[in-house]
PDB file of N, H, CA, C and O in Angstrom:
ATOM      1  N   UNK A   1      -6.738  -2.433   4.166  1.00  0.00           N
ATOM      2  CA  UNK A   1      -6.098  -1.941   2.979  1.00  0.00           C
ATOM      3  C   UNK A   1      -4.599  -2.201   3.034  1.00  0.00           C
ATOM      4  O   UNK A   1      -4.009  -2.714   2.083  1.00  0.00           O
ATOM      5  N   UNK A   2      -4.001  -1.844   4.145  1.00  0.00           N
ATOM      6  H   UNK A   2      -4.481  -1.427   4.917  1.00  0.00           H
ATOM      7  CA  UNK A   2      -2.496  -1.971   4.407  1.00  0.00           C
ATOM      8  C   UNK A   2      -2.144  -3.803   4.456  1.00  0.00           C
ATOM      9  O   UNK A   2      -1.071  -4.351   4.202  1.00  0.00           O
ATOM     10  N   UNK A   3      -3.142  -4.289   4.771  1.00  0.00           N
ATOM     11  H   UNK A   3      -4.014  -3.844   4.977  1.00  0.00           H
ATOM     12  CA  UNK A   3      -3.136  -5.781   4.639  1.00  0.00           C
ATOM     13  C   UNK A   3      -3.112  -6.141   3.281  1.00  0.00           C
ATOM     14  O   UNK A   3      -2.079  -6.725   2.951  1.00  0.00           O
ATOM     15  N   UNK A   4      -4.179  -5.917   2.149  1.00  0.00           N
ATOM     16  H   UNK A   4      -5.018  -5.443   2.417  1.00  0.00           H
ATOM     17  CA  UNK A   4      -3.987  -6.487   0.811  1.00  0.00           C
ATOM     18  C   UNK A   4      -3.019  -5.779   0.484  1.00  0.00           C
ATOM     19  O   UNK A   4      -2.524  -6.590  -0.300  1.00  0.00           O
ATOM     20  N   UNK A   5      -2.222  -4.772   0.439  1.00  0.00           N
ATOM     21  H   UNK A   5      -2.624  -4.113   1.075  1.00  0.00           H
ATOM     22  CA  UNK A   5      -1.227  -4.099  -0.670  1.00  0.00           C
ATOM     23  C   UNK A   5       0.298  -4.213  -0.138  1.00  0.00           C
ATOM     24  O   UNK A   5       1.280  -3.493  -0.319  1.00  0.00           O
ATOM     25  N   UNK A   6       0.001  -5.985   0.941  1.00  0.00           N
ATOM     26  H   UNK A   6      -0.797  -6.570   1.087  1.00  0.00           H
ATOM     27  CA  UNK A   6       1.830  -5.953   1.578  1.00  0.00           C
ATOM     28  C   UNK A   6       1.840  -7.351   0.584  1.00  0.00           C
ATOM     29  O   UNK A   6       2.666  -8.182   0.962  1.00  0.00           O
ATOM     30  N   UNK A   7       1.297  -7.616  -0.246  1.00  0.00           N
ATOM     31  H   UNK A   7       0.625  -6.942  -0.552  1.00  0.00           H
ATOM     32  CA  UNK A   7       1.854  -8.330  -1.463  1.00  0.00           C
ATOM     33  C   UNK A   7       3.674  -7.684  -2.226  1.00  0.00           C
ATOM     34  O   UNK A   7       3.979  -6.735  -2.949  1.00  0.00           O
ATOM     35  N   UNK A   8       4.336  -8.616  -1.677  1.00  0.00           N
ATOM     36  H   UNK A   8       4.089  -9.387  -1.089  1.00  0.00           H
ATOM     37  CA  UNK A   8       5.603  -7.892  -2.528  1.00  0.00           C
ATOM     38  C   UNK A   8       5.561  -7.413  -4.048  1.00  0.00           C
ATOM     39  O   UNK A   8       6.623  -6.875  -4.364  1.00  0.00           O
ATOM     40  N   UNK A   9       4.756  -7.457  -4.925  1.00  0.00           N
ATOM     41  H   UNK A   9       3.894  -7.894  -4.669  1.00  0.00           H
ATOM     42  CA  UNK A   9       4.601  -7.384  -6.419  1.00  0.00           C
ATOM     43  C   UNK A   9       3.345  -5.542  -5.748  1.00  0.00           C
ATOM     44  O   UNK A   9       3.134  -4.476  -6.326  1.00  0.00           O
ATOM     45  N   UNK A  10       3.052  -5.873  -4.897  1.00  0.00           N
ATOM     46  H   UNK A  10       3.223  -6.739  -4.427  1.00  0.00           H
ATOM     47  CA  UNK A  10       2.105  -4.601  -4.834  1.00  0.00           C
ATOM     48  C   UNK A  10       0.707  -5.194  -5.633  1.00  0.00           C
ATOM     49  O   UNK A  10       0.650  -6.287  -6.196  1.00  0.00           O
ATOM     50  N   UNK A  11      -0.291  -4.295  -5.546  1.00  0.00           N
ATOM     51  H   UNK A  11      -0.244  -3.407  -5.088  1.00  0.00           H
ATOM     52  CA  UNK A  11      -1.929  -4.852  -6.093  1.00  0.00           C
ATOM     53  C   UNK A  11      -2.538  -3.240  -6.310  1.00  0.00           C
ATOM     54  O   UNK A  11      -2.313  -2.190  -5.708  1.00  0.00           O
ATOM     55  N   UNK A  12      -3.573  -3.657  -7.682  1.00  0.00           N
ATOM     56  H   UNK A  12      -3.755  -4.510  -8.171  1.00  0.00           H
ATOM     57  CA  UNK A  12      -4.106  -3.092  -8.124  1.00  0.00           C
ATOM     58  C   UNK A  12      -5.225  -2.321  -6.890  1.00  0.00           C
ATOM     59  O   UNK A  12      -5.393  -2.867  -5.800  1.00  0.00           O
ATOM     60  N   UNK A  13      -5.872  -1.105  -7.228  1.00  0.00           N
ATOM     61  H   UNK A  13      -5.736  -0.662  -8.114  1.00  0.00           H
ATOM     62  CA  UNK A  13      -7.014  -0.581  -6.249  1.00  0.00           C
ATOM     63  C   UNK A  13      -8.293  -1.480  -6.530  1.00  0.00           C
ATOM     64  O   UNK A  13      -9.146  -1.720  -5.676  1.00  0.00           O
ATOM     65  N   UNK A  14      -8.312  -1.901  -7.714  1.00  0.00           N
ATOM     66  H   UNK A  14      -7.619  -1.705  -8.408  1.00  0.00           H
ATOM     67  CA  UNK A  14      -9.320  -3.184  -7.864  1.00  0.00           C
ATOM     68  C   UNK A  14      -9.221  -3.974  -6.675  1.00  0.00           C
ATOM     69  O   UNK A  14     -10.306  -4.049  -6.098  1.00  0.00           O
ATOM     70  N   UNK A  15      -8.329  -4.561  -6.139  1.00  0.00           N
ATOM     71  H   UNK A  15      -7.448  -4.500  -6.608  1.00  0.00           H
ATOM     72  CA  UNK A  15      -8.031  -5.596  -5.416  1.00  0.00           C
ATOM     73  C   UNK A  15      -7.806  -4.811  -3.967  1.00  0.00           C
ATOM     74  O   UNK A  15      -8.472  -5.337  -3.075  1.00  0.00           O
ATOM     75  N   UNK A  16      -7.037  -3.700  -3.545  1.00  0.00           N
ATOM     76  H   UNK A  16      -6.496  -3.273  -4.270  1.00  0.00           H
ATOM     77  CA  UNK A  16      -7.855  -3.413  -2.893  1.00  0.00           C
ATOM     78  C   UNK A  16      -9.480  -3.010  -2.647  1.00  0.00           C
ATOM     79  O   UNK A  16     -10.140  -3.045  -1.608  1.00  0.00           O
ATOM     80  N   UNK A  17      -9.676  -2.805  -3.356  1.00  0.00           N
ATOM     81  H   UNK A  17      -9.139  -2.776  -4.200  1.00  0.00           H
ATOM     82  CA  UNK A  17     -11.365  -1.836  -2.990  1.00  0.00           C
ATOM     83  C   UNK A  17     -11.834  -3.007  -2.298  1.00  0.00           C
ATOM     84  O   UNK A  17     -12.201  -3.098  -1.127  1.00  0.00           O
ATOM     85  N   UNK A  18     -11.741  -4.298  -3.608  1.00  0.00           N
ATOM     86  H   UNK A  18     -11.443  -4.224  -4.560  1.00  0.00           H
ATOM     87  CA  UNK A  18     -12.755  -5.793  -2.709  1.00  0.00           C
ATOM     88  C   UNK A  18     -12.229  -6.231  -2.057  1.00  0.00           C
ATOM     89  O   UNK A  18     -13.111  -6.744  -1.368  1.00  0.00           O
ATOM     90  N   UNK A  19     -11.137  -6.558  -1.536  1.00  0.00           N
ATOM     91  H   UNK A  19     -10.420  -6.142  -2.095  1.00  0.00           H
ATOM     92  CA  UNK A  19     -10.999  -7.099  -0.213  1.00  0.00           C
ATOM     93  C   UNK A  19     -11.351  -6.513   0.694  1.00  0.00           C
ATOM     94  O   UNK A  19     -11.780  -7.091   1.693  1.00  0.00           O
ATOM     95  N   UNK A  20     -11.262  -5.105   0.590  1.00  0.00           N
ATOM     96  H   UNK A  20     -10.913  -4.636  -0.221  1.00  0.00           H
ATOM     97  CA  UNK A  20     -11.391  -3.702   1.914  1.00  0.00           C
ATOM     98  C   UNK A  20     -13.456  -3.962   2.067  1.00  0.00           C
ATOM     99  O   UNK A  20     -14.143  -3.883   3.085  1.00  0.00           O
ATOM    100  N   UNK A  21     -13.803  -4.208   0.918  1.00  0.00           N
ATOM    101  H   UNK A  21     -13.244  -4.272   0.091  1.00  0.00           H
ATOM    102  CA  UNK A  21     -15.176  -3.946   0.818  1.00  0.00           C
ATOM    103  C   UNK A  21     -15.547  -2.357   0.988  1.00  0.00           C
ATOM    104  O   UNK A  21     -16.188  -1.952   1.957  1.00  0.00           O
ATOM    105  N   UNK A  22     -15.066  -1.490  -0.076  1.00  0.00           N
ATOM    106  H   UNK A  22     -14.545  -1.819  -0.864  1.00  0.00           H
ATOM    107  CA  UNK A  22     -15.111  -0.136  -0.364  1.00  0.00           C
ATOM    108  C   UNK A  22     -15.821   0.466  -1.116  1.00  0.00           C
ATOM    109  O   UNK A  22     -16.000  -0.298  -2.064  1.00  0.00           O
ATOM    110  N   UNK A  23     -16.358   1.397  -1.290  1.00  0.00           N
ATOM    111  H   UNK A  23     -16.213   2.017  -0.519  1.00  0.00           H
ATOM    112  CA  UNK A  23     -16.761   1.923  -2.889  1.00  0.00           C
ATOM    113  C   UNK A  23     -15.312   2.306  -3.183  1.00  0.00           C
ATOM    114  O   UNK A  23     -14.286   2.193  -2.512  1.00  0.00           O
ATOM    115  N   UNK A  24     -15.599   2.881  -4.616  1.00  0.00           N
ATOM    116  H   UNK A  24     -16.432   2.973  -5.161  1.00  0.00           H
ATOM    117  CA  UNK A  24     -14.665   3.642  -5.177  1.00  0.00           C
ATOM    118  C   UNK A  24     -14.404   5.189  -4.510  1.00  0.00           C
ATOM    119  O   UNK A  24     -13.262   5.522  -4.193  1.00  0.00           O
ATOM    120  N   UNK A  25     -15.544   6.086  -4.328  1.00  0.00           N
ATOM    121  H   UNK A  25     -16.472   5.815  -4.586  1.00  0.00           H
ATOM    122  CA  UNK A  25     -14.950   6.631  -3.295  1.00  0.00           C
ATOM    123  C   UNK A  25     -14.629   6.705  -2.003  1.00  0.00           C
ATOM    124  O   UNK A  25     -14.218   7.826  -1.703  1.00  0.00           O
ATOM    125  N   UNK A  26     -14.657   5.975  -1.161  1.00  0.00           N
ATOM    126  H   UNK A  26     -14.991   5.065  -1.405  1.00  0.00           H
ATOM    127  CA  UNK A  26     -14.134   5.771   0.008  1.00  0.00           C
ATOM    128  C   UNK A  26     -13.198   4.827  -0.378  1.00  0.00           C
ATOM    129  O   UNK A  26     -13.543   3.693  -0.045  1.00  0.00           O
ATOM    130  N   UNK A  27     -12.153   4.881  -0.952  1.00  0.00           N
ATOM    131  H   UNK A  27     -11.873   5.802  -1.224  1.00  0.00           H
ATOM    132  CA  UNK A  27     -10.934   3.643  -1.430  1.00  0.00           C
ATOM    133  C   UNK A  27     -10.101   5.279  -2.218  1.00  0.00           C
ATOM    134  O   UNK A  27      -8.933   5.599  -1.995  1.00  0.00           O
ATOM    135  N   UNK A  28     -10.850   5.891  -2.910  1.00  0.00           N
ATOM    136  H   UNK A  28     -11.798   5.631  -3.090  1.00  0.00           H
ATOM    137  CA  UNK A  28      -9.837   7.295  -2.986  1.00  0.00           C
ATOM    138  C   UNK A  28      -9.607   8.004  -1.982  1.00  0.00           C
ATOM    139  O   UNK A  28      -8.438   8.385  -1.928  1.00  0.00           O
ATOM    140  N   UNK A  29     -10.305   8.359  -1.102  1.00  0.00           N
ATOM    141  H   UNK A  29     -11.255   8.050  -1.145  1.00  0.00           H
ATOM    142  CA  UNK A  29      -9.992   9.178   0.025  1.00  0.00           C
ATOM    143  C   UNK A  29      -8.678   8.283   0.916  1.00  0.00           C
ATOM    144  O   UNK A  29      -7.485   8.587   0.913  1.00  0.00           O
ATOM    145  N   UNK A  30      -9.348   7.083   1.667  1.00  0.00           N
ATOM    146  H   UNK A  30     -10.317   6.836   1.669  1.00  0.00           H
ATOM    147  CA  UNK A  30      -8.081   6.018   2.339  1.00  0.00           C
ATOM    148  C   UNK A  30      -6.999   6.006   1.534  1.00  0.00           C
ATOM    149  O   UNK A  30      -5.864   6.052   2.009  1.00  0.00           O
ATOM    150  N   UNK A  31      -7.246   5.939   0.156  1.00  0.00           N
ATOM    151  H   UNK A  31      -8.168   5.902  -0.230  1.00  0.00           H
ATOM    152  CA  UNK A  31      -5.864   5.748  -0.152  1.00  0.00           C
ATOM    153  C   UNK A  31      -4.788   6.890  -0.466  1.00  0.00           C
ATOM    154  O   UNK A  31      -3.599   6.625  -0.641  1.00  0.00           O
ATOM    155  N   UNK A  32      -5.462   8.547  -0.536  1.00  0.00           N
ATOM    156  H   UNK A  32      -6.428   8.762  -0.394  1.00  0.00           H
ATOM    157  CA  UNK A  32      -4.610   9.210  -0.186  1.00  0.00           C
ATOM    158  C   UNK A  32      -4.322   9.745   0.793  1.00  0.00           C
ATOM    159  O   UNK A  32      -3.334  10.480   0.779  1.00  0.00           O
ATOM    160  N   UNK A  33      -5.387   9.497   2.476  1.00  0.00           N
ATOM    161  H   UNK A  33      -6.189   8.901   2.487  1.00  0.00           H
ATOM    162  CA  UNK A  33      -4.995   9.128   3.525  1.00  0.00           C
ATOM    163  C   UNK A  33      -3.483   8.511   3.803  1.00  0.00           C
ATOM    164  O   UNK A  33      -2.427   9.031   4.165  1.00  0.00           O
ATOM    165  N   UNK A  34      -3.910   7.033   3.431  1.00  0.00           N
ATOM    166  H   UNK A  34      -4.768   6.611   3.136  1.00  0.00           H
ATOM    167  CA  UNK A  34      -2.239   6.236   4.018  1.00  0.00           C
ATOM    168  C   UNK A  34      -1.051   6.752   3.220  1.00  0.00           C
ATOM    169  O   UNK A  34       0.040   7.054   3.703  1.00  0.00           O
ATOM    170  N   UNK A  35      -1.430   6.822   1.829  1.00  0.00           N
ATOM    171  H   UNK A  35      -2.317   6.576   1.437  1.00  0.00           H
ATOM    172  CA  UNK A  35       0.005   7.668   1.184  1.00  0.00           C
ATOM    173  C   UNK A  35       0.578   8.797   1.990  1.00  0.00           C
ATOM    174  O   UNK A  35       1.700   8.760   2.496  1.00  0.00           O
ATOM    175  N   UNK A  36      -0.418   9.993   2.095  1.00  0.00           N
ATOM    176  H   UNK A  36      -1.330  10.023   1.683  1.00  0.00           H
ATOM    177  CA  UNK A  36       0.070  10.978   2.686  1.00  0.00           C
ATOM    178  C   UNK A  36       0.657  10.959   4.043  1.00  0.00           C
ATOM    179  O   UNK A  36       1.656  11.643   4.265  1.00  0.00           O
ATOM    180  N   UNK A  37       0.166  10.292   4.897  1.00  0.00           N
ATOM    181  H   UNK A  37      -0.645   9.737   4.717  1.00  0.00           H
ATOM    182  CA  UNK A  37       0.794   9.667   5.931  1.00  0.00           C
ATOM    183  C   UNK A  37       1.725   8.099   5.848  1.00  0.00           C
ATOM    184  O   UNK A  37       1.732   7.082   6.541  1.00  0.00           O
ATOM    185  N   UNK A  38       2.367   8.490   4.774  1.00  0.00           N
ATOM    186  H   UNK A  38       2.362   9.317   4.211  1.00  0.00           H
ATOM    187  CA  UNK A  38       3.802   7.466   4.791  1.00  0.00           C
ATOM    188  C   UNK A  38       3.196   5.618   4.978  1.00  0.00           C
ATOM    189  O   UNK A  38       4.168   4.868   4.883  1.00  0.00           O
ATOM    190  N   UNK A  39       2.067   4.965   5.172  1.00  0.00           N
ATOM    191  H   UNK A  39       1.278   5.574   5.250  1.00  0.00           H
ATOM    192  CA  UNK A  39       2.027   4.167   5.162  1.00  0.00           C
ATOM    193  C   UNK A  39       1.725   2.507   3.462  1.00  0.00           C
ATOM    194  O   UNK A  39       1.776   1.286   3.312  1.00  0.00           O
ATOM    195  N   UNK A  40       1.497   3.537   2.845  1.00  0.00           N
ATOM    196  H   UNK A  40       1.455   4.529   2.968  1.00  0.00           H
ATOM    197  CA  UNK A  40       1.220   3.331   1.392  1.00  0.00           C
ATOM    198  C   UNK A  40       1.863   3.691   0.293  1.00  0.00           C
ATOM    199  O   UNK A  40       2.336   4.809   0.496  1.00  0.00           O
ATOM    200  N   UNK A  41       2.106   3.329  -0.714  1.00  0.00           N
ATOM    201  H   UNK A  41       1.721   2.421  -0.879  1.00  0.00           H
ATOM    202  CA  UNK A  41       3.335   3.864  -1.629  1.00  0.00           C
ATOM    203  C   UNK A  41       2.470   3.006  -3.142  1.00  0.00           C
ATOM    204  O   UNK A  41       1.758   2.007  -3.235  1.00  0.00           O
ATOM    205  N   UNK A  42       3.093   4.197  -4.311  1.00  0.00           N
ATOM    206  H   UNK A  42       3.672   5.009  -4.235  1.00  0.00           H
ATOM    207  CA  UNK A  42       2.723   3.572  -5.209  1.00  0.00           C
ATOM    208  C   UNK A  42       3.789   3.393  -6.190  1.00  0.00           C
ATOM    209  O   UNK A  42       4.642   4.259  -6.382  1.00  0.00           O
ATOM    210  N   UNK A  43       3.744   2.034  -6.953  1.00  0.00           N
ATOM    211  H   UNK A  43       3.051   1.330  -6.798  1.00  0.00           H
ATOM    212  CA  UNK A  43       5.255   1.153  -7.479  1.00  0.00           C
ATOM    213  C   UNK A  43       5.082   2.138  -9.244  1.00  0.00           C
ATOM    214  O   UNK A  43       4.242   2.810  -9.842  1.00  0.00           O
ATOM    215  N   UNK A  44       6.509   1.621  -9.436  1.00  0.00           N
ATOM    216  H   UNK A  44       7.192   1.075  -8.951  1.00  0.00           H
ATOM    217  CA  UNK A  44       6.528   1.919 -10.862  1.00  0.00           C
ATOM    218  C   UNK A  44       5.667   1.333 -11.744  1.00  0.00           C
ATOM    219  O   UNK A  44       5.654   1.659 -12.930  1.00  0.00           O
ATOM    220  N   UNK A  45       4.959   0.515 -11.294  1.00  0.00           N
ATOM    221  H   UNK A  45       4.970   0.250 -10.329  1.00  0.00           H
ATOM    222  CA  UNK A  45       4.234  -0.849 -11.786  1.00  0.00           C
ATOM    223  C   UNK A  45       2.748  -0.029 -11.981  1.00  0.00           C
ATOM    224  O   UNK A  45       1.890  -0.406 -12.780  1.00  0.00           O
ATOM    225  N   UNK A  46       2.623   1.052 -11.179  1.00  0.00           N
ATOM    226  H   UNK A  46       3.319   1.358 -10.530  1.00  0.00           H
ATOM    227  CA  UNK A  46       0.822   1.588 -10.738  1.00  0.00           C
ATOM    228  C   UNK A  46       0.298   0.779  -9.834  1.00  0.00           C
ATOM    229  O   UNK A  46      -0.899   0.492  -9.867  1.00  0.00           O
ATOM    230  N   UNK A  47       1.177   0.283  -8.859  1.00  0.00           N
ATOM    231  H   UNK A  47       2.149   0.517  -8.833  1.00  0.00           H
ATOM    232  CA  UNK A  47       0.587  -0.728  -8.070  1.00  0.00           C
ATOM    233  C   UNK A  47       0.944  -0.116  -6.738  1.00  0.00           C
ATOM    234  O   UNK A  47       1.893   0.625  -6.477  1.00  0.00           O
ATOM    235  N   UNK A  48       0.073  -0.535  -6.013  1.00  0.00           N
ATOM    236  H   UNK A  48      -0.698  -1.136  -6.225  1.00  0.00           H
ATOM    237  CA  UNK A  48       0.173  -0.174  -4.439  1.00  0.00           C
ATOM    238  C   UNK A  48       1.018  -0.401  -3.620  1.00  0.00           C
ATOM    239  O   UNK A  48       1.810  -0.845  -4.451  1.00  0.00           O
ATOM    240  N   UNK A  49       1.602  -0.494  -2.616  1.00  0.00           N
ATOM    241  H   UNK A  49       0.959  -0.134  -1.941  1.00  0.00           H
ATOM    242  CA  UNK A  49       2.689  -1.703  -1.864  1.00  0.00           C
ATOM    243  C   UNK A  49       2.267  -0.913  -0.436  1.00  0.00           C
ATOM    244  O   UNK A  49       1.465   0.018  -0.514  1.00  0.00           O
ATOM    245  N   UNK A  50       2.651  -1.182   0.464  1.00  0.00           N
ATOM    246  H   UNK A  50       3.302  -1.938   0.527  1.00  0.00           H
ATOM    247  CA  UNK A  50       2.305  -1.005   2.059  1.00  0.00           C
ATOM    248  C   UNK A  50       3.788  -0.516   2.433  1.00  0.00           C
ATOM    249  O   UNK A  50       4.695  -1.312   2.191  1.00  0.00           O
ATOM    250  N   UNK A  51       4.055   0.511   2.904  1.00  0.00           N
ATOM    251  H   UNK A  51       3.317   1.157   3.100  1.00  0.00           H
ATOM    252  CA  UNK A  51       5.614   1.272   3.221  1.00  0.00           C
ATOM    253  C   UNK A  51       6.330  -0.098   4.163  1.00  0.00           C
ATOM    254  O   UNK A  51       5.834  -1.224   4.137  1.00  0.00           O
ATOM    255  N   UNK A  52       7.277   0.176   4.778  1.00  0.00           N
ATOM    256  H   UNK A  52       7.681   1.091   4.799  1.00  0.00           H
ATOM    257  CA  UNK A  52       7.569  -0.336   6.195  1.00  0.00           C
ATOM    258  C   UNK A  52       7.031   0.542   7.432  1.00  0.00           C
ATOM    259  O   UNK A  52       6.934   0.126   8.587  1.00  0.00           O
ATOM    260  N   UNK A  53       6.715   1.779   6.999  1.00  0.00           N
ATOM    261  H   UNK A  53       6.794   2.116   6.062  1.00  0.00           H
ATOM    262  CA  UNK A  53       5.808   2.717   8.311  1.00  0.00           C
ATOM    263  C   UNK A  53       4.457   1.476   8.480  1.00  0.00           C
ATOM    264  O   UNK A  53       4.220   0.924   9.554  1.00  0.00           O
ATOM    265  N   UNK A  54       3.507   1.145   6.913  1.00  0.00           N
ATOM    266  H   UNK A  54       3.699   1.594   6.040  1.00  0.00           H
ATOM    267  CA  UNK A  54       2.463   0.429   7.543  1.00  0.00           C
ATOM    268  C   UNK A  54       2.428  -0.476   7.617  1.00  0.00           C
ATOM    269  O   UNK A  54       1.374  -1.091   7.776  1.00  0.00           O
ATOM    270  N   UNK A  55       4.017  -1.215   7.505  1.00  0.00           N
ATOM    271  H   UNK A  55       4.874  -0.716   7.375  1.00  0.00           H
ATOM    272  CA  UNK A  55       3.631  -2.953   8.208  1.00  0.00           C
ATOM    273  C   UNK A  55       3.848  -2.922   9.686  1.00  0.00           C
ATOM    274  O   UNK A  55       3.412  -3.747  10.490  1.00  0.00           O
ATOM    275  N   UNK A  56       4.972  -1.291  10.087  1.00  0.00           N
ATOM    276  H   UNK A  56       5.326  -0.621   9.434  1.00  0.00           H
ATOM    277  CA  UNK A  56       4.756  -1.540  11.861  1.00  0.00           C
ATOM    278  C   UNK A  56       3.585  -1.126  12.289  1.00  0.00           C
ATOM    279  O   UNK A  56       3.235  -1.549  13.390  1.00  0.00           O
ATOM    280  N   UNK A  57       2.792  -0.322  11.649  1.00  0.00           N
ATOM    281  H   UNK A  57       3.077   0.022  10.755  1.00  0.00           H
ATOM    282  CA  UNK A  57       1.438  -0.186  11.929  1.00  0.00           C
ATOM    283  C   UNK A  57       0.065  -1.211  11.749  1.00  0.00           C
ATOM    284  O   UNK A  57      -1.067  -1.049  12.204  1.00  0.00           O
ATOM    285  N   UNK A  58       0.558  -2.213  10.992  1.00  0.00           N
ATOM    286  H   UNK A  58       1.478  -2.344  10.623  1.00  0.00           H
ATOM    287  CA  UNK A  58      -0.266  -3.526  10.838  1.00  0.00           C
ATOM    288  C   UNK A  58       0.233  -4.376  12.572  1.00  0.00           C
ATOM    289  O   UNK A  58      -0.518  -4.792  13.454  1.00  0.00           O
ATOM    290  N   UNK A  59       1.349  -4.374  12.527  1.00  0.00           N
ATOM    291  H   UNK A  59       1.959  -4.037  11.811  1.00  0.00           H
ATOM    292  CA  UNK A  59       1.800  -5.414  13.764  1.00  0.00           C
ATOM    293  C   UNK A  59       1.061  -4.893  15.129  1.00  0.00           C
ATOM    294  O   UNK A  59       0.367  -5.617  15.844  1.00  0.00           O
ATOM    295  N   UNK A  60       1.383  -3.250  15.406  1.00  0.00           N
ATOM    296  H   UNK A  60       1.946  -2.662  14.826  1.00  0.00           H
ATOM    297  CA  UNK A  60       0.771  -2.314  16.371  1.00  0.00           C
ATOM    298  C   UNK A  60      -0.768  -2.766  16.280  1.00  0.00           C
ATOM    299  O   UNK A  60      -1.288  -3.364  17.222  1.00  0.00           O
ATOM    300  N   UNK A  61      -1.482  -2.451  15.095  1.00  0.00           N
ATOM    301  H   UNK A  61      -1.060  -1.965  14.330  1.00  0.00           H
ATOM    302  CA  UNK A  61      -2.922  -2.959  15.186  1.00  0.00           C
ATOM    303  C   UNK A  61      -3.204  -4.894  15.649  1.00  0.00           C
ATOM    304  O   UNK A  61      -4.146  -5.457  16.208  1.00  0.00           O
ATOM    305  N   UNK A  62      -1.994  -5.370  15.130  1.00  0.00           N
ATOM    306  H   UNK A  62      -1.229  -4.913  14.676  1.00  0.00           H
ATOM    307  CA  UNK A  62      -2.669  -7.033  15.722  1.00  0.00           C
ATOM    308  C   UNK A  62      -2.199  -7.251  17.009  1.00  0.00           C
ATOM    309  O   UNK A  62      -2.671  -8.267  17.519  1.00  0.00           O
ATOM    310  N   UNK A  63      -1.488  -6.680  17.641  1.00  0.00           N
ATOM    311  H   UNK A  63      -1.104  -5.855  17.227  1.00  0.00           H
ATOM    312  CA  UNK A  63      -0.988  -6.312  18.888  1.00  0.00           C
ATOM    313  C   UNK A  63      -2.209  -6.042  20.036  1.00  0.00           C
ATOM    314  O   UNK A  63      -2.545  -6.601  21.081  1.00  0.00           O
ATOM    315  N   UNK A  64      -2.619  -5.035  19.366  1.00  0.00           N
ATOM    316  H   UNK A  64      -2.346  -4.582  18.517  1.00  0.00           H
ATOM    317  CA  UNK A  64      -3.447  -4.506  20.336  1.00  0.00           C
ATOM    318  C   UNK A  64      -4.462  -4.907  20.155  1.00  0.00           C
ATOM    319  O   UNK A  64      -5.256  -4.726  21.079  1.00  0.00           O
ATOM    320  N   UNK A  65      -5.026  -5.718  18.790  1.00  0.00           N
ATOM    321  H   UNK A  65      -4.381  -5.866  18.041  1.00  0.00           H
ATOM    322  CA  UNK A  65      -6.455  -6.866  18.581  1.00  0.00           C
ATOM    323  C   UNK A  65      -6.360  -7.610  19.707  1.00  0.00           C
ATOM    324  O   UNK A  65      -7.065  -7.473  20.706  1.00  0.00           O
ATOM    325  N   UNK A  66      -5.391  -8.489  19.533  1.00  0.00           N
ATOM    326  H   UNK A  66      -4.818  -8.600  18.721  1.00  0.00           H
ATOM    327  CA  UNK A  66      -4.613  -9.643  20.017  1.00  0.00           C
ATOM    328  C   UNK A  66      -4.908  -9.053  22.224  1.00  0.00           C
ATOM    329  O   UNK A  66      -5.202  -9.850  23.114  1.00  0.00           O
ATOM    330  N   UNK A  67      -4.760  -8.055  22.341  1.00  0.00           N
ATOM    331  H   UNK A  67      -4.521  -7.407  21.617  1.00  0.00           H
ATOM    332  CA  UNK A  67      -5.157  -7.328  24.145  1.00  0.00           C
ATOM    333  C   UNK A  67      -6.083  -7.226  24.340  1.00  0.00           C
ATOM    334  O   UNK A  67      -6.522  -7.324  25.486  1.00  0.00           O
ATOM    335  N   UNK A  68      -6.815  -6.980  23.299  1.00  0.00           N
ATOM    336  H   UNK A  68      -6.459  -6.900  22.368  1.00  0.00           H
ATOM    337  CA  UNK A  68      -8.642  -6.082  23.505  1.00  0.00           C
ATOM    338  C   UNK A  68      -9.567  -7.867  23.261  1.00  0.00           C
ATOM    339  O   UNK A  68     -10.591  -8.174  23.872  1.00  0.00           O
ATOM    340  N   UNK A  69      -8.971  -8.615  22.416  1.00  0.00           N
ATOM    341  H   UNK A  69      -8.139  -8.366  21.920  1.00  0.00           H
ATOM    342  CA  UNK A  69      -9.888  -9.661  22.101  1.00  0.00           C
ATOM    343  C   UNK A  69      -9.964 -10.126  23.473  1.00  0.00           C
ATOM    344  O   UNK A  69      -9.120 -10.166  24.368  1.00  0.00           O
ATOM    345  N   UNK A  70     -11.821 -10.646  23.388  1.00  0.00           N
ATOM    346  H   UNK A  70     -12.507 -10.614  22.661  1.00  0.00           H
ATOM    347  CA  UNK A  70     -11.739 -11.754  24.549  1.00  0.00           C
ATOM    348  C   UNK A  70     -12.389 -13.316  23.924  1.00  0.00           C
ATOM    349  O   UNK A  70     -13.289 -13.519  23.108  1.00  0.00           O
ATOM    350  N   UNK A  71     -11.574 -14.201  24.635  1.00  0.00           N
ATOM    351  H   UNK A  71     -10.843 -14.036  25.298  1.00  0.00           H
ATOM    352  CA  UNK A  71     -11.871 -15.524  24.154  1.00  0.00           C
ATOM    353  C   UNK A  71     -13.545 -16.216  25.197  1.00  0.00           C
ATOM    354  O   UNK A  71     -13.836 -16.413  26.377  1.00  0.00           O
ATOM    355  N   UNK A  72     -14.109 -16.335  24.054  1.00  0.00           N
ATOM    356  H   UNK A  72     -13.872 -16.175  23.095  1.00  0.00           H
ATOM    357  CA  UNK A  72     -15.462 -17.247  24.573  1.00  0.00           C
ATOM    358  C   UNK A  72     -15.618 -18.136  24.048  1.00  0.00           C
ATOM    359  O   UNK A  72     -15.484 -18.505  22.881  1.00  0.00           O
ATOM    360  N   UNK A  73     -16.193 -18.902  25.693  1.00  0.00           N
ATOM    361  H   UNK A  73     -16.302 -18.602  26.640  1.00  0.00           H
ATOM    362  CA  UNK A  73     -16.210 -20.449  25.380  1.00  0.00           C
ATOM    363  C   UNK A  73     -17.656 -20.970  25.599  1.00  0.00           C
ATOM    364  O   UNK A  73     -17.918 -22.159  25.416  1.00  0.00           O
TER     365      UNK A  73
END
């Protein structure tokens, strides 16, 4: 979710829900999840945007993908 809505213009919950692959309610709950915890914000636009709290929390998560992954050959 914090991935589709770091579009600088921000994106509709349409566009999140399908990229996230959500229903509609589980896309209301997450999304007043990350708001309430500072990672989500919503524009004058009605559009979503990703704070700067959840792009260091995007980097923290590929960080630690990036430790836990193992490469097979």
């Amino acid at each position: 979710m914090l991935a589709s809505a770091s579009k600088i213009e921000g994106v509709t919950q349409t566009k999140i829900m399908f990229e996230s692959c959500l229903s509609y309610a589980q896309l209301k709950d997450y999304l007043a999840l990350l708001i309430e915890n500072g990672m989500l914000e919503r524009n004058l636009n009605n559009r979503y945007q990703t704070t700067e709290k959840g792009v260091k929390m995007l980097d923290v998560y590929q960080k630690v993908n990036d430790l836990v992954s193992v490469e097979h050959d």
